[in-house]
Residue, then its C-alpha position, 0 to 999 in steps of 0.5 A: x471495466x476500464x483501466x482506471x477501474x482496475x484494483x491495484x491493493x486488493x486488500x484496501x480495495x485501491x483503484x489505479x484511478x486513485x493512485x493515479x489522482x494521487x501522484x498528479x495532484x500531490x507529486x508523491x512518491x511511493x511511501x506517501x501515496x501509501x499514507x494517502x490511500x492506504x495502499x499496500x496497508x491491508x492486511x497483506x502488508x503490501x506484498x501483492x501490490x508494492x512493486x505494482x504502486x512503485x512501477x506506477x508511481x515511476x511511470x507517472x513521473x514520481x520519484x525514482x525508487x532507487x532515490x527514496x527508501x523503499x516501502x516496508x513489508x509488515x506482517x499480517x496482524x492477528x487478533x490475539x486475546x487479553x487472556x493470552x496477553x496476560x498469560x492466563x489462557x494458552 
């Protein structure tokens, strides 16, 4: 397996390869190479892959994380039924 190949969000399944794309063709920061490949929107929310797309946006000449607001952990989401919702089933 090659560099490129090597899954950088386990979760949405996001290659180094297509970070990489990202950042060159659209000079992104962090936040939006999140919002163009959905890395680190898994249902992890990005814990295991965050610092990882940050130090790779850096590396390739993106913005400074210092200088941009840093991505937002999210908790995992849970199917919760309609019953619990409308207070009928525990």
């Amino acid at each position: 397996m090659s560099e490129n190949q090597t899954v950088i969000c386990r979760c949405e399944e996001i290659t180094l390869k297509e970070i990489k794309e990202t950042v060159e063709r659209f000079k992104c920061s962090s936040r939006e190479v999140k919002l163009r490949t959905r890395a680190g929107m898994g249902p992890c929310g990005g814990r295991t892959c965050r610092c990882m797309i940050d130090r790779i946006v850096e590396q390739l000449g993106g913005p400074s994380i210092s200088n941009e607001v840093s991505l937002s952990y999210r908790p995992p989401v849970r199917p919760v039924s309609f019953g619990v919702l409308g207070g009928e089933a525990k």
